[in-house]
Residue, then its C-alpha position, 0 to 999 in steps of 0.5 A: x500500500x505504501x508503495x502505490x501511495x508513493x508511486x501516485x505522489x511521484x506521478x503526481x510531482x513528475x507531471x509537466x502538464x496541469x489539469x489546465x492544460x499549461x505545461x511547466x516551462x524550467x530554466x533552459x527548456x523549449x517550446x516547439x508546439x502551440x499550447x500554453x506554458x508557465x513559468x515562475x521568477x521573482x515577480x511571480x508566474x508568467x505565461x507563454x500561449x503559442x497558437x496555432x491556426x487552421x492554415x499552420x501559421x503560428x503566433x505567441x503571447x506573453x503575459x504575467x500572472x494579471x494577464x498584463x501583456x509582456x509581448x504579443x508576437x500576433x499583434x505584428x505578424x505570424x510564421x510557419x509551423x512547418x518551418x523550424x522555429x522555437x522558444x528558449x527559456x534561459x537561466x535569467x528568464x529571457x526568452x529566445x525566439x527563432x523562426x527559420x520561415x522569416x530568419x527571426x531572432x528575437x530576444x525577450x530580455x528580462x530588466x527592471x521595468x518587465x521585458x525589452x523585445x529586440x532581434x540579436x545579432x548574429x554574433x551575440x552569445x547565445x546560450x549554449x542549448x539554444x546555440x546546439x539547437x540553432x545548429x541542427 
């Protein structure tokens, strides 16, 4: 008996998706399919919504625990989902964004006053997780 409670609780714990349909995003984690994605920093829980549409376009939303927008990739355009494209949450809760459909590199780069969104360029020092994967 003591095992099958063991065995729940563990289950329980190691799920990644909620019974709200969010999935848990932790520091150098990716997103590569539409859904809803949390995570946690210092000023609470954040979301990341990547949806999809009919015609495989993809675009994403960023948004604190109030539902205060933090970024709204849809407000300016969209991109494939049969091209490789990708989120990166790094170890300083700044978001990656890449999207071969446009060449897109974008970073969310956490400061003081919330999030600045701006492209990086090539020579920037990329994380090396999102740096393995942009060689693939």
């Amino acid at each position: 008996m003591r095992i099958v409670i063991l065995s729940i609780v563990f289950l329980l714990i190691s799920c990644r998706k909620e019974a709200d349909g969010i999935h848990k995003l932790s520091a150098d984690d990716f997103i590569f399919k539409s859904g809803k994605y949390s995570f946690y920093d210092k000023e609470g829980s954040k979301t990341i919504q990547v949806r999809e549409f009919k015609d495989g376009s993809l675009t994403f939303s960023f948004y604190d625990a109030n539902r205060n927008s933090l970024y709204d990739y849809g407000s300016v355009k969209t991109f494939s989902s049969y091209q490789k494209w990708g989120i990166f949450l790094d170890k300083k809760s700044n978001l990656w964004f890449y999207n071969s459909d446009l060449q897109e590199h974008l970073i969310l780069i956490k400061d003081t006053t919330g999030y600045t969104a701006r492209e990086f360029p090539v020579d920037t020092v990329l994380p090396v997780k999102f740096k393995e994967w942009l060689k693939e």
